[in-house]
DOVEXNU-338107 format. One record per residue (C-alpha): x, y, z. Coordinates in nm, 3 decimals. Layout:
N
px_py_pz
X_Y_Z
...
END
This chain:
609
px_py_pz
1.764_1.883_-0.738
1.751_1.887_-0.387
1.352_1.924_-0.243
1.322_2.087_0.104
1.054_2.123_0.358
1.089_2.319_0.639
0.870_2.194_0.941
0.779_2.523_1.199
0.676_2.490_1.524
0.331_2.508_1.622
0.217_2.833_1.768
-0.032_2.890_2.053
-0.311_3.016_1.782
-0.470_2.815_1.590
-0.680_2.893_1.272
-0.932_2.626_1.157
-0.778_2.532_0.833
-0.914_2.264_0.585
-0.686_2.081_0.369
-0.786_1.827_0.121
-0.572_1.549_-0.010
-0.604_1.373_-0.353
-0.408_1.097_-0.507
-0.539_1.035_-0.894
-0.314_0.741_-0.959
-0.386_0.339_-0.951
-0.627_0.322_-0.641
-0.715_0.704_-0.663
-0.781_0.844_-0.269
-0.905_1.141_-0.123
-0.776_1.212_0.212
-0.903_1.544_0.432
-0.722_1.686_0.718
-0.887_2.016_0.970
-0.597_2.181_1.147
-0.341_1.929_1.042
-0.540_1.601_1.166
-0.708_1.331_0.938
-1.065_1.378_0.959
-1.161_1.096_0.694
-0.932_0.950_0.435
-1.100_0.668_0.148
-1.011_0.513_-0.191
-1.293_0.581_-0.487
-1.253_0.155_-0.518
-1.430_0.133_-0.191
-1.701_0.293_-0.311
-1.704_0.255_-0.700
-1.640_-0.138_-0.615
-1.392_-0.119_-0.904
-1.014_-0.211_-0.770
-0.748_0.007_-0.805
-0.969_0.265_-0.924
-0.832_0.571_-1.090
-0.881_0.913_-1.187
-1.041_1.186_-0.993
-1.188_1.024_-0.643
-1.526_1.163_-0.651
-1.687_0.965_-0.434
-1.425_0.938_-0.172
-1.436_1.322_-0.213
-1.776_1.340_-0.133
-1.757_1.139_0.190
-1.488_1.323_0.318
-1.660_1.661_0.308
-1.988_1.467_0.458
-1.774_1.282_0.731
-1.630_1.650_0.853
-1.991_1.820_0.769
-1.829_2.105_0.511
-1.830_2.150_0.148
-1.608_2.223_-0.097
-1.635_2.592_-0.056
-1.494_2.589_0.315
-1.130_2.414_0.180
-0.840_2.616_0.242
-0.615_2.433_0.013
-0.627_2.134_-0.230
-0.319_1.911_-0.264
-0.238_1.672_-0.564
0.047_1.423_-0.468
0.209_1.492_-0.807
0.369_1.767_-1.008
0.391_1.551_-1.348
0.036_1.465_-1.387
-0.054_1.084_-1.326
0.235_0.940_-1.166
0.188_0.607_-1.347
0.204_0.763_-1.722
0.535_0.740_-1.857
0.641_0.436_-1.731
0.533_0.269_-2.021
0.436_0.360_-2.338
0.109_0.103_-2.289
-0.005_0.355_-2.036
-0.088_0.648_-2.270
-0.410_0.681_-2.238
-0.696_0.976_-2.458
-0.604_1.232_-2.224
-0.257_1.237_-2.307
-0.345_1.163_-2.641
-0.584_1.494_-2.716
-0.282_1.718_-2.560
-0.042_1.618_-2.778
0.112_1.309_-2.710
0.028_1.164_-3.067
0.329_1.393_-3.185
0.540_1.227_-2.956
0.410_0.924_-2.878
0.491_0.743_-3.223
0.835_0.869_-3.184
0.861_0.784_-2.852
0.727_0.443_-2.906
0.938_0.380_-3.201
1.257_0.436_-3.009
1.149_0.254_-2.706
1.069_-0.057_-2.912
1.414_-0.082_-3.080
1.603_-0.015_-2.732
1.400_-0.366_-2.635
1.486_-0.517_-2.977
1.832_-0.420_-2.945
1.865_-0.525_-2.563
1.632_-0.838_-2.646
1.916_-0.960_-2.882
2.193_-0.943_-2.610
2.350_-0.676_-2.700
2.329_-0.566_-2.284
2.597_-0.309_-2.212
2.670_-0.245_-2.585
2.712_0.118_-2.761
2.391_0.023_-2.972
2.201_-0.092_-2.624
2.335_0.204_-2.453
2.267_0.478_-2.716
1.915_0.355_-2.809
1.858_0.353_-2.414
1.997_0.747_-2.424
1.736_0.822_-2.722
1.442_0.689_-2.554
1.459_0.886_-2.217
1.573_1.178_-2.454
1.249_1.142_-2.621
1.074_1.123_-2.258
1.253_1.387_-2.077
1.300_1.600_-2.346
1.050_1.627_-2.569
0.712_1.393_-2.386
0.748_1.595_-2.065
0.804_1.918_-2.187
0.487_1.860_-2.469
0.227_1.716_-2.284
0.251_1.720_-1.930
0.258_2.138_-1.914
-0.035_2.075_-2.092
-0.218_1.819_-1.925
-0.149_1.952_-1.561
-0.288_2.261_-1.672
-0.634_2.061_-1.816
-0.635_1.838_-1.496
-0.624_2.171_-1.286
-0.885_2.321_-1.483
-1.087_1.957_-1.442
-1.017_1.980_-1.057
-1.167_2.326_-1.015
-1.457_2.296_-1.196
-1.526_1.915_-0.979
-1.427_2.134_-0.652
-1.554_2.464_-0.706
-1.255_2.607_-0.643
-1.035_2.849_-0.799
-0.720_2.684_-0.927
-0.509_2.928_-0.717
-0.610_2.628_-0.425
-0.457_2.365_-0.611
-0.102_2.275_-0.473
0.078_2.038_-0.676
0.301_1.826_-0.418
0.631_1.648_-0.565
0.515_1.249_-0.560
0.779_1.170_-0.339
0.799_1.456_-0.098
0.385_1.317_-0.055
0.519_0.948_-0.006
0.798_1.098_0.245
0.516_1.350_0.419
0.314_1.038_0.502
0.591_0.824_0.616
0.712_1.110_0.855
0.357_1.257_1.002
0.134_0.939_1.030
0.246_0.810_1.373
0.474_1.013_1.617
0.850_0.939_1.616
1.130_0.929_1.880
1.330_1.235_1.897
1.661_1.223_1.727
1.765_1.244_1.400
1.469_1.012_1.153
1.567_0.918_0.825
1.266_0.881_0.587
1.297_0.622_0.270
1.052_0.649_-0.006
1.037_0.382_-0.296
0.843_0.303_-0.566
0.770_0.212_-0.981
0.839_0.605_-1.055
0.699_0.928_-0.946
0.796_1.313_-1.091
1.127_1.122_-1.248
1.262_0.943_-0.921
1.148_0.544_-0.836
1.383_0.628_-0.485
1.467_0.900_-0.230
1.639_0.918_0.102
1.506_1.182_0.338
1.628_1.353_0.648
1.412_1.501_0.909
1.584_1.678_1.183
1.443_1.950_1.371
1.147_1.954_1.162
1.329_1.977_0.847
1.304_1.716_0.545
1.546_1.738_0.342
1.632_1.542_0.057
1.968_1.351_0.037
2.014_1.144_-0.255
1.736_0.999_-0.479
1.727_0.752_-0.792
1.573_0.836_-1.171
1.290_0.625_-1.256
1.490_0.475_-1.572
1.671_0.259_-1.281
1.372_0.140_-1.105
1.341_-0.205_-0.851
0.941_-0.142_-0.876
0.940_-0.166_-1.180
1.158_-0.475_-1.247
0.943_-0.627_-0.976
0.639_-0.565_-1.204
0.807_-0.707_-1.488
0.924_-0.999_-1.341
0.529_-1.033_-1.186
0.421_-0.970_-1.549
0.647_-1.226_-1.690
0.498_-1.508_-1.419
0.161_-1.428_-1.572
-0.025_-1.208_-1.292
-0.118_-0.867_-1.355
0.215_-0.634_-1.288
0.130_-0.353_-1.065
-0.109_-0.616_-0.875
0.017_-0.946_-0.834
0.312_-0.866_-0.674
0.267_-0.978_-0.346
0.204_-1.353_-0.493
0.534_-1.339_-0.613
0.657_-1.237_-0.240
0.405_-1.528_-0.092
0.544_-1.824_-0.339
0.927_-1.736_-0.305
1.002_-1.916_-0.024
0.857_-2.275_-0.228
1.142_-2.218_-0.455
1.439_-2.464_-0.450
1.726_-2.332_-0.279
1.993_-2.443_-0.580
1.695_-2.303_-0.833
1.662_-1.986_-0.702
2.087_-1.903_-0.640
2.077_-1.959_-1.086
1.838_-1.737_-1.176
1.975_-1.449_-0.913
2.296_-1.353_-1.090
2.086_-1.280_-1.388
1.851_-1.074_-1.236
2.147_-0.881_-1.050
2.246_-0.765_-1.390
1.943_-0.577_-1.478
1.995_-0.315_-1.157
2.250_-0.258_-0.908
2.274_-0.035_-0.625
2.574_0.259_-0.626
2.534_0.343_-0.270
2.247_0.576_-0.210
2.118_0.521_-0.566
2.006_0.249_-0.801
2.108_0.207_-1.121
2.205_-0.034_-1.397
2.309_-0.070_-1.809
1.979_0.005_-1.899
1.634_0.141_-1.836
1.376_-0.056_-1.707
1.167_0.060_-1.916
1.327_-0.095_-2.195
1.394_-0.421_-2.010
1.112_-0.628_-2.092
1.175_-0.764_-2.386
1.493_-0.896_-2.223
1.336_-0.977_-1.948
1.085_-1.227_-2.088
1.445_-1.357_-2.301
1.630_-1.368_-1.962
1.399_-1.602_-1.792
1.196_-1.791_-2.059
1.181_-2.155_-1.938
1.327_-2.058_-1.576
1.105_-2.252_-1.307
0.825_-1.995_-1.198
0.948_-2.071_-0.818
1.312_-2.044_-0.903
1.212_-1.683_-1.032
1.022_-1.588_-0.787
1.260_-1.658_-0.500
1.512_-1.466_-0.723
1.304_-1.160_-0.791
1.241_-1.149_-0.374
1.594_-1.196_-0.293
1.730_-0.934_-0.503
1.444_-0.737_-0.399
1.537_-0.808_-0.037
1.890_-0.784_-0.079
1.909_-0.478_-0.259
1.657_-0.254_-0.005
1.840_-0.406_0.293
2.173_-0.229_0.167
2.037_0.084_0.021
1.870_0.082_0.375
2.263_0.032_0.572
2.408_0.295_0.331
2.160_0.553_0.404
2.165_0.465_0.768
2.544_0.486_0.760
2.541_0.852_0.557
2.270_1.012_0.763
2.347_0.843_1.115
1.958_0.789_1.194
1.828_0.525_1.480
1.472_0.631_1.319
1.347_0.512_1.031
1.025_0.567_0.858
0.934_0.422_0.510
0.654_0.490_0.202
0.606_0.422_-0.180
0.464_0.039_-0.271
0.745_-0.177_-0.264
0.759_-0.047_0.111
0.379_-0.284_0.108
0.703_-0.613_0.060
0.659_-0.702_0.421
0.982_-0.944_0.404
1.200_-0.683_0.257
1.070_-0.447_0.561
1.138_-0.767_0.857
1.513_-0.691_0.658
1.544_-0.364_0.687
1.411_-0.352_1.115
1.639_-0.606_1.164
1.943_-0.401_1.093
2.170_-0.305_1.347
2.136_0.041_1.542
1.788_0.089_1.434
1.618_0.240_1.734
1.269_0.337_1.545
1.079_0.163_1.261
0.770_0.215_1.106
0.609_0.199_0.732
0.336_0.379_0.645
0.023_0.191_0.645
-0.083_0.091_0.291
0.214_0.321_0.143
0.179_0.263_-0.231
0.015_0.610_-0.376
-0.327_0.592_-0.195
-0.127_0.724_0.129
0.006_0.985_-0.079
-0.324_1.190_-0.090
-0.259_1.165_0.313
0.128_1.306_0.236
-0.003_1.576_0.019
-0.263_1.737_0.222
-0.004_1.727_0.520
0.267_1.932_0.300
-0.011_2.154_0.218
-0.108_2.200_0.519
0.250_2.280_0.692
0.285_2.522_0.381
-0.061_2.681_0.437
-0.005_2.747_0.820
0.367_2.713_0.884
0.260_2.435_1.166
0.333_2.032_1.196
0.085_1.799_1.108
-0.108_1.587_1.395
-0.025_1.219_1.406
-0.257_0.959_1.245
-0.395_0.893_1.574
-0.629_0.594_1.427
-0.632_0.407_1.039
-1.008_0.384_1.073
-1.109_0.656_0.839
-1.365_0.523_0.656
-1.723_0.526_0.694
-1.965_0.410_0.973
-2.311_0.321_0.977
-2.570_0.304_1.236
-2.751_-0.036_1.331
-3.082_0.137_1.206
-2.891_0.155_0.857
-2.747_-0.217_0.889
-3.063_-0.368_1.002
-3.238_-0.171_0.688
-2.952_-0.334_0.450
-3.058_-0.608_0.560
-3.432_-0.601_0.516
-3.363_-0.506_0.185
-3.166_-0.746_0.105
-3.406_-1.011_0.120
-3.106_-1.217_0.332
-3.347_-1.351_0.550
-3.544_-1.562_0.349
-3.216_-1.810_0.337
-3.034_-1.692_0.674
-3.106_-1.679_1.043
-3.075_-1.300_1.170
-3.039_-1.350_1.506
-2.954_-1.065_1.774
-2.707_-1.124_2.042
-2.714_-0.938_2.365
-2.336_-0.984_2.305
-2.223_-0.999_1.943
-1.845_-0.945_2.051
-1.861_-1.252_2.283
-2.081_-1.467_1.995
-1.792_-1.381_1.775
-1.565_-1.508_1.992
-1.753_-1.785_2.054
-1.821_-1.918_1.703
-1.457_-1.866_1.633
-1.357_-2.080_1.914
-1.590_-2.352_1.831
-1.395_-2.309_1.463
-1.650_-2.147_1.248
-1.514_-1.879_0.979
-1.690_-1.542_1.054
-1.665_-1.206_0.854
-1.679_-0.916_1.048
-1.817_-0.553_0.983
-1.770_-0.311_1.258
-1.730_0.083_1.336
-1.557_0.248_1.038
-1.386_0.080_0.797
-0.994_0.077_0.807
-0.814_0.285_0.531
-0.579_0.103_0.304
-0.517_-0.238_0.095
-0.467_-0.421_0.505
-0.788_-0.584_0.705
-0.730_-0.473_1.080
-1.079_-0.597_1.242
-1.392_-0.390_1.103
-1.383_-0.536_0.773
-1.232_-0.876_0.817
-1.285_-1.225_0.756
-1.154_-1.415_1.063
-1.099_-1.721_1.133
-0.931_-1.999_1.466
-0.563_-1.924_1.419
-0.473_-2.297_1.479
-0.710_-2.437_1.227
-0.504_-2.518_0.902
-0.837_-2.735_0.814
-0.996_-2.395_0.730
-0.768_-2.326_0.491
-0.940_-2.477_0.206
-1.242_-2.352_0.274
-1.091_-1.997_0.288
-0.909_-2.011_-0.020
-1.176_-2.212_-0.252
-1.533_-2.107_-0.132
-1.470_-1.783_0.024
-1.172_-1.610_-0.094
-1.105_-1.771_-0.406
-0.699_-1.717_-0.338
-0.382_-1.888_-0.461
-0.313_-2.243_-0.321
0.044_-2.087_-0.181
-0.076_-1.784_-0.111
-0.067_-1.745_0.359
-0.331_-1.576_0.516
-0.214_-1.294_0.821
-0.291_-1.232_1.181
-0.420_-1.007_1.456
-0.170_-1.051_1.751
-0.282_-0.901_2.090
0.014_-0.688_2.211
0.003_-0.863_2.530
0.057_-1.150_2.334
0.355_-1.105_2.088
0.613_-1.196_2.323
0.494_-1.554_2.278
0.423_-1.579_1.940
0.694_-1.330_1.756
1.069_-1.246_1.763
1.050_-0.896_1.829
1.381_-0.805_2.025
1.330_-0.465_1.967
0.947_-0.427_2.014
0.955_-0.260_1.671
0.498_-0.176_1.625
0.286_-0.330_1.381
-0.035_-0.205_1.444
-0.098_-0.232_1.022
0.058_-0.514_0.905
0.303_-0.397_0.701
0.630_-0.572_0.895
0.713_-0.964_0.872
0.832_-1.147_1.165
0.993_-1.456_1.226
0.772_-1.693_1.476
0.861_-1.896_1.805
0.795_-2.231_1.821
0.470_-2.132_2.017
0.390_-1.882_1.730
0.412_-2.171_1.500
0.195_-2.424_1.647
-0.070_-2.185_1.743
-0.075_-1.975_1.488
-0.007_-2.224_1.212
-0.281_-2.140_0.992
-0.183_-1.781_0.977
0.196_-1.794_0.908
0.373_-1.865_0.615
0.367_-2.282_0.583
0.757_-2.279_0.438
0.953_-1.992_0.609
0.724_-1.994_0.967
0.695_-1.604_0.878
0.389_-1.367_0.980
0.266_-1.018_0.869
0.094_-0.955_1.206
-0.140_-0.644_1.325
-0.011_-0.571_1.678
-0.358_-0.476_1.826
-0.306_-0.251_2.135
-0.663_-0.191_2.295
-0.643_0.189_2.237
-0.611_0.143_1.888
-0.941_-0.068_1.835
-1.092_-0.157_2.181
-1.396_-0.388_2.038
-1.190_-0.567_1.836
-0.943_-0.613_2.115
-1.230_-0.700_2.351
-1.321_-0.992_2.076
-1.007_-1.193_2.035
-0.932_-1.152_2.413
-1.254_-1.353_2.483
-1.120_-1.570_2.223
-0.825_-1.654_2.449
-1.038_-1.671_2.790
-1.203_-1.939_2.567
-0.906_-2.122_2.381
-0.578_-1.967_2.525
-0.440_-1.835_2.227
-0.430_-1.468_2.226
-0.442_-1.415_1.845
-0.690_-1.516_1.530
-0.637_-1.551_1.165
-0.726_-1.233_1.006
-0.787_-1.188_0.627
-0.976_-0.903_0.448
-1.325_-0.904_0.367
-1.360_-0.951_0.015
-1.382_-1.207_-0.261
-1.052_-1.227_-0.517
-0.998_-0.917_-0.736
-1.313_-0.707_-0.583
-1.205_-0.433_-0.346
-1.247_-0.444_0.038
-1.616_-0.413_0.154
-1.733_-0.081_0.250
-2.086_-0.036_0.344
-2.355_-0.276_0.467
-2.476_-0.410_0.172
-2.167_-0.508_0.027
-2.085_-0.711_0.305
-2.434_-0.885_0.298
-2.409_-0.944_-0.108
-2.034_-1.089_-0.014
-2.204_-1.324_0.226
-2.454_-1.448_-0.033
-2.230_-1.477_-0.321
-1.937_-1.693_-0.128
-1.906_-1.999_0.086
-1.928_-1.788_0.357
-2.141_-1.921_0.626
-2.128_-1.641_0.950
-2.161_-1.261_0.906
-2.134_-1.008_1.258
-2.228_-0.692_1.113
-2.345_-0.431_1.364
-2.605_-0.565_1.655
-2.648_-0.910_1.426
-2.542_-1.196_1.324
-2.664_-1.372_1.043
-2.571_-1.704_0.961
-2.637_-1.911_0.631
-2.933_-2.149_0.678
END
């Protein structure tokens, strides 16, 4: 099926139009645009404090509407980033969950289940490739596609609309259901301007309305898609599996796997590659393989049980790398785009993405910040929206969506927080300069500023920061603040003024979210050394211009008046497994529940006694 959305021109009349975005899968979002321009755009985790969050975002609903002063009754349209209802369902059968359950999937379910079981049994014994593998393999997406789609999903979408109406007030006639990956490819294309010329769009994920891949064009204003991949054949999902097999949570954990692959042993890693190769290959613009993915795991866990957990993970990122890198060259060499612009959550694999700018005649590259399905609510609402009034989107002209809060509400957190009875509040005249100051002098300091960024990435208001040269706070960082894996490297916030001396960036390809790698210079890795990668020298760096956050910019440019090094270690503002602070008090209770010792939040500083 080929999905196409025609892009007009804007016209000289504008019509207020309100268009709310919603993404209901793993880290549920809400994301609300007024004449094609974010407004506000949160995840329910933020404000739930329950990561990865999922289900209908009421919460990050209700800020929206407050942050643009409306209610529900003045949308125009409502956009889910999904025609099959929750994206995530079907992958597995572990992910049926009541709802599915009430509307009929306990009809299916057991057969679907039964089927899917013996396919892993089957494949689990070796017999790969074989008739038996192959036809049990057919039966189970039979079963999925045939008869678990056509049962309950009809069914459920037509509950969840009903659901979404009566949370909304509004009549289901407002309620656009957006294909998944047209919403991943939406977000990719309209979040930051693009060069003219011909842009190709790539979109990949676990699975989404049947396809874990798509290649887009957009010429002209028209996105069109060119070739795309069936879930069955999925890299996400392999990924998962292989995180799952390691022992971290799959859909999580897999940027651990990313951050220990380069530890593993060279000789290691180049025997456990050929037999991850055989679970998917690439047939130029689409994956595929002997088998689903979804009935891999049982041969999974048989393929590398007793495999060194390095050796595996430098595997698992090398095919991962290798495989998007030439899906990347073959669409490049079909479509003949110098622009390219990338979504869906394997795009958050920051080494695969260093690949993929790297190649040769790319003129334009960009990923969409935090582009698992949380930016989809963002892609959504800007389909909707060109649908609704025939006219482009407006750029993402800043990531800091979230909410703010005045010092009159900060310095009442804090009163009622009892902090002060084991801090010092103090006031600066200058709390941008005593930032920089205390991290020159090497203290660790978390800071809450403005509004908070959207997505998974830290980019200055809600980040723990740290001297970029100080590989002594390391420990501290990982054991009394953050809690993190021993291998795990931290990131950093690079002044643009600054790259040149700290990154390889022959093209001056932007990172303003960290979502690129980059190799370092020999500067880079002496004075960034605690923020790089200790084995490969890599960095996921934000590239802070002073337009796109001019406090933050202000702070670690005093930073280099003081120590000459025009960059700080940058790591988000949380302890391990709890979501990204959002308001006041969450950053204060983060202060007094870590090792943390320095808090700028607002006006103040407060520092543990």
């Amino acid at each position: 099926m080929t999905l196409t959305a025609e892009i007009a021109s804007p016209d000289s009349k504008k019509k207020s139009v309100y268009v709310l975005g919603l993404s209901e899968a793993h880290n549920c979002t809400a994301a609300l645009l007024c004449d094609g321009a974010v407004v506000a755009m949160a995840s329910e985790e933020r404000f739930s404090r329950r990561k990865n969050d999922t289900g209908f975002p009421r919460r990050a609903v209700d800020y929206v509407l407050a942050e643009a002063g409306i209610d529900s009754s003045r949308l125009d349209s409502v956009a889910l980033s999904y025609i099959n209802p929750y994206p995530h369902f079907g992958v597995s059968v572990d992910y049926v969950d009541e709802g599915h359950q009430e509307l009929g999937a306990r009809r299916v379910t057991p057969l679907r289940e039964r089927v899917h079981a013996a396919a892993q049994l089957v494949y689990g014994l070796g017999a790969r490739g074989g008739v038996a593998a192959r036809v049990l393999d057919y039966l189970e997406r039979a079963v999925y596609g045939r008869l678990y789609a056509p049962l309950v999903w009809p069914r459920l979408r037509k509950r969840q609309l009903a659901q979404i109406s009566s949370e909304l007030g509004v009549p289901e006639s407002k309620i656009s259901p957006i294909d998944h990956h047209l919403s991943h490819a939406a977000s990719a294309r309209w979040f930051a301007s693009v060069p003219d010329g011909p842009t190709m769009v790539l979109t990949l994920d676990g699975a989404g309305d049947h396809v874990c891949s798509a290649v887009w064009m957009d010429e002209q204003g028209k996105l069109t898609q060119q070739a795309s991949s069936p879930n069955a054949y999925s890299l996400g999902i392999l990924y998962s599996l292989v995180t799952h097999q390691l022992g971290m949570k799959a859909g999580e954990h897999e940027y651990k796997v990313m951050g220990l692959a380069p530890y593993a042993d060279q000789d290691g890693q180049a025997r456990v590659l050929p037999l991850l190769q055989e679970f998917i290959q690439l047939n130029g613009l689409e994956f595929t393989g002997p088998i689903s993915t979804r009935a891999s795991a049982a041969r999974v866990e048989q393929t590398l049980r007793g495999k060194r957990f390095d050796w595996v993970s430098g595997a698992m990122q090398q095919l991962c790398e290798d495989l998007m890198q030439e899906w990347a060259a073959n669409a490049q060499e079909v479509t003949g785009a110098h622009n390219i612009v990338c979504a869906g959550g394997v795009f958050m694999n920051v080494k695969a993405n260093m690949l993929i700018k790297d190649l040769p005649g790319v003129g334009h590259f960009a990923v969409c910040p935090s582009a698992g399905d949380e930016s989809t609510a963002m892609g959504a609402a800007y389909e909707a929206h060109r649908r609704l009034t025939g006219r482009a989107p407006i750029p993402l002209d800043s990531i800091y969506t979230g909410p703010s809060f005045t010092d009159e509400e900060i310095e009442a957190a804090i009163a009622a927080s009892g902090v002060a009875s084991t801090c010092d509040v103090d006031k600066p005249s200058d709390v941008d300069m005593a930032t920089a100051q205390l991290l020159a002098d090497g203290e660790i300091v978390a800071r809450f500023q403005g509004r908070m960024e959207f997505g998974a990435r830290a980019l200055g208001n809600r980040s723990i920061l740290a001297h970029p040269s100080d590989r002594d706070g390391i420990p501290i960082l990982n054991e009394q603040i953050k809690q993190r894996d021993f291998w795990m490297p931290f990131a950093a916030t690079v002044l643009d003024e600054a790259q040149g001396r700290y990154l390889i960036n022959a093209s001056n390809i932007p990172s303003p979210h960290m979502m690129v790698g980059f190799e370092t210079t020999e500067l880079g890795r002496r004075e960034l050394r605690a923020a790089i990668h200790p084995v490969d020298k890599t960095v996921r760096p934000q590239i802070l211009r002073h337009v796109d956050n001019p406090r933050y910019h202000r702070v670690i440019s005093m930073f280099e008046e003081l120590t000459g090094i025009g960059a700080v270690l940058n790591t988000s503002f949380n302890l391990h497994g709890e979501p990204v602070v959002c308001s006041p008090s969450d950053a204060i209770a983060t202060l007094v529940r870590s090792g943390l010792r320095r808090l700028a939040i607002g006006p103040f500083v407060i520092s543990k006694r």
